[in-house]
N, C-alpha and C positions, 0 to 999 in steps of 0.2 A: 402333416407328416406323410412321407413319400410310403409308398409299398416298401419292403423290403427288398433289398437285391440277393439276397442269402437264398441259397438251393434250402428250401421244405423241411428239410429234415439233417439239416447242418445243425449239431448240435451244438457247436461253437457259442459260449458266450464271453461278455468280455468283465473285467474287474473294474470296478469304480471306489473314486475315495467314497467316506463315513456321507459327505456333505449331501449328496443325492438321495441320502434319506430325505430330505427336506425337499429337493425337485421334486420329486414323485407327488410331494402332497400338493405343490404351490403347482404345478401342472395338472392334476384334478381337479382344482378348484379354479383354474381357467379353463379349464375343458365345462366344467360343470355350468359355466355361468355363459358361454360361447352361443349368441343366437337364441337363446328361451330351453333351452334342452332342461335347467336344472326341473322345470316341473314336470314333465316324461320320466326324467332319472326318479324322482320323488315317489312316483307312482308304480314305476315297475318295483322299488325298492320293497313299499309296503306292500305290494302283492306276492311279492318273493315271500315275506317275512308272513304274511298270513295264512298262504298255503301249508309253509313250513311250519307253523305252530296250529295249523289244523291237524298234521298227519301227528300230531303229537297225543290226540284224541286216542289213538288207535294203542295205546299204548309202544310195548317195544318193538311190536313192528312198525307202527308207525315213526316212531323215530331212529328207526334203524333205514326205512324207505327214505327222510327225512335227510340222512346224512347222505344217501346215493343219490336222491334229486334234488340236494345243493348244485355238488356237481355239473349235474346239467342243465339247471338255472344258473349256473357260474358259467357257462362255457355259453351261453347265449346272450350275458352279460357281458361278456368281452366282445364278442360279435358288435351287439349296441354299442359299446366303446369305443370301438374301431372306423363305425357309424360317425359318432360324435364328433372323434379327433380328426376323420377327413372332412367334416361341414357339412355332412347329410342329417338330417333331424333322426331323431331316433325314434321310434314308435313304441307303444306300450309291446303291441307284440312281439317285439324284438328278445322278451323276455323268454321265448318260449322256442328262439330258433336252434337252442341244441336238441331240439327235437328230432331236426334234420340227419345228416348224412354222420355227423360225430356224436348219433343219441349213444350208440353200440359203445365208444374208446372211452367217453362219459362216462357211464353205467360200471363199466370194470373198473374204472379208476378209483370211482366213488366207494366200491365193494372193498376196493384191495384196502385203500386209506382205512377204512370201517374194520378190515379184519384187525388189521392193526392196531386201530385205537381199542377194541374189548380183548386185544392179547394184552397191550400193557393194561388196561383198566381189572383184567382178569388177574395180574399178575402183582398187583397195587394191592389188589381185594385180600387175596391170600397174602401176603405179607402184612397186613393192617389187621388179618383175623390174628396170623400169631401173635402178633404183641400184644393184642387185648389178651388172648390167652395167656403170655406169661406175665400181664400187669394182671389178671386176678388170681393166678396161682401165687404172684410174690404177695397178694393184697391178704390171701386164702392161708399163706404158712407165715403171716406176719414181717415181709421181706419189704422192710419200707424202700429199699435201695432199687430194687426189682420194680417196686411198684412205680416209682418217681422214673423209673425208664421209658416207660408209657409211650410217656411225651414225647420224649429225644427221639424216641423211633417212632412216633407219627409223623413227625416234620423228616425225618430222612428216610421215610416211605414215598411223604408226598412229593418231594424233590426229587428223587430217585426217578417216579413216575415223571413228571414234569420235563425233566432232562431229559426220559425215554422217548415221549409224544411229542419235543419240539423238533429231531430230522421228521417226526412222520405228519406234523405242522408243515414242515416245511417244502417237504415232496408233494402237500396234496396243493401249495398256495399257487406255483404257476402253471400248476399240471392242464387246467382246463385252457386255457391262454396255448401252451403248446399244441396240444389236441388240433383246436380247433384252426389255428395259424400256421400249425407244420405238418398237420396230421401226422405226428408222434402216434405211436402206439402206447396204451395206457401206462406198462410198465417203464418205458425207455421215458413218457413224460414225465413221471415220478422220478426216476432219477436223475434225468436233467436238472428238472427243478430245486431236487436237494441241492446238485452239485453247484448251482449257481447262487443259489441263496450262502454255502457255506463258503465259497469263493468271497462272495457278499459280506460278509455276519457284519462289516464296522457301518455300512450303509443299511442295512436289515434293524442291526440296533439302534437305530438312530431312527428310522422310519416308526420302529413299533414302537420305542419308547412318547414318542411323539400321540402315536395313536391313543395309549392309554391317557395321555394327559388331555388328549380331545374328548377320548371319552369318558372324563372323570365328567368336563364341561357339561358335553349333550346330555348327560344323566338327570344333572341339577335343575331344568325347567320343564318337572315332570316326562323326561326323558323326551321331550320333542326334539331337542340337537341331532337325536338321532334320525331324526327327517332327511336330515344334510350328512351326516358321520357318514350313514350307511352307502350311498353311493358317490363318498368319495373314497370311502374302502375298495369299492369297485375301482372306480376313473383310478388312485395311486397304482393299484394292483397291475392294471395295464400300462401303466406309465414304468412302471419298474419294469416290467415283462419285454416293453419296448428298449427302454435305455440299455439293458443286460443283453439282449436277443436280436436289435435292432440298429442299434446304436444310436439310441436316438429318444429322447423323451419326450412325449407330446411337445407339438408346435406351441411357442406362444402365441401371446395374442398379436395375427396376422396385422401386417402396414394394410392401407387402404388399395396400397397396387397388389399387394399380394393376395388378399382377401378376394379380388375381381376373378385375380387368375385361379384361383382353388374351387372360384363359384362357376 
């Protein structure tokens, strides 16, 4: 795939039919297999994934650190990406290059997404106390009707929540990709990102519904699928980032004359 011709910070993306959910994947998974990369990809994956379930040790601040240096293990994963889809091998250290010059636009991004997700999770919490509270006040003055409400308002609590945290899902999904390929500033990346993805939503639902069904698969042999899940969650993420941003979705797999000329 060529550089982009697009000025830096042209926010400009463009709209795709539903079906490029499906590119995204099937262009990961030629990017992932392109030249021996998928064992590097494998590697940075689970070291991504061990770091991250270390800082979880530390309790909430640890996994409050955890959710801001995804982040910027996200934004040095796109770096690697970008590595991949032009034919340069990628290195384990590539895991670690938003450390560089976008560790700063990272770092806020990761913060702002986080304040977000404990306002709705704050705001799920207090709605979930009341109901319990008035399912044992109706339980407490014999109000079986009260009490039987319970329910109905824990599932439209949790929906509620759900439906709150999917735009803030979806401002944080290309915000590291902007960052570090247009040097956005962390806010203008976030809303980019929303605004593309909701331009998106019939190519986004077809993309994620897909994913859950991959990852019902990876789960079942002892979760090792997700050896493979995990960074082709990465390689589609970029693939979509490009096709919306770039026009362009990873290369296939290169003819024999074109392969000479990219090498």
């Amino acid at each position: 795939m060529q550089q982009s011709s697009l000025p830096l910070r042209t926010p400009a993306f463009r709209r795709v039919d539903s079906g490029h959910g499906v590119q995204w994947w099937s262009a990961a998974w030629r990017c992932l297999l392109h030249r021996g990369a998928a064992a590097v990809w494998i590697a940075m994956s689970v070291i991504a994934i061990v770091i991250l379930a270390l800082l979880q040790v530390f309790g909430t601040l640890g996994s409050m650190a955890g959710q801001v240096g995804w982040f910027v293990l996200g934004g040095g994963l796109m770096l690697a990406a970008r590595k991949t889809d032009q034919g340069a091998g990628p290195a384990v250290a590539d895991l670690f290059s938003g450390f560089g010059p976008p560790l700063g636009s990272l770092l806020i991004c990761g913060v702002l997404v986080m304040i977000a997700e404990l306002l709705v999770g704050g705001a799920a919490t207090v709605a979930g106390a009341g109901a319990v509270a008035a399912a044992a006040y109706g339980a407490l003055i014999g109000n079986l009707a009260l009490l039987a409400g319970l329910g109905v308002a824990s599932v439209l609590v949790a929906l509620v929540a759900l439906a709150v945290l999917a735009p803030v899902f979806l401002a944080g999904w290309l915000a590291p990709a902007l960052i570090v390929f247009r040097q956005q500033q962390p806010l203008e990346a976030l809303k980019t990102s929303l605004a593309a993805c909701w331009a998106n939503l019939g190519a986004l639902t077809v993309y994620g519904l897909l994913w859950i069904a991959f990852a019902i698969v990876a789960s079942i042999p002892f979760g090792l699928g997700w050896l493979v899940l995990a960074p082709l969650t990465v390689l589609s993420t970029y693939a979509a980032y490009c096709d919306l941003f770039e026009a362009d979705t990873l290369t296939p797999e290169p003819s024999p004359a074109a392969a000479g000329e990219r090498s």
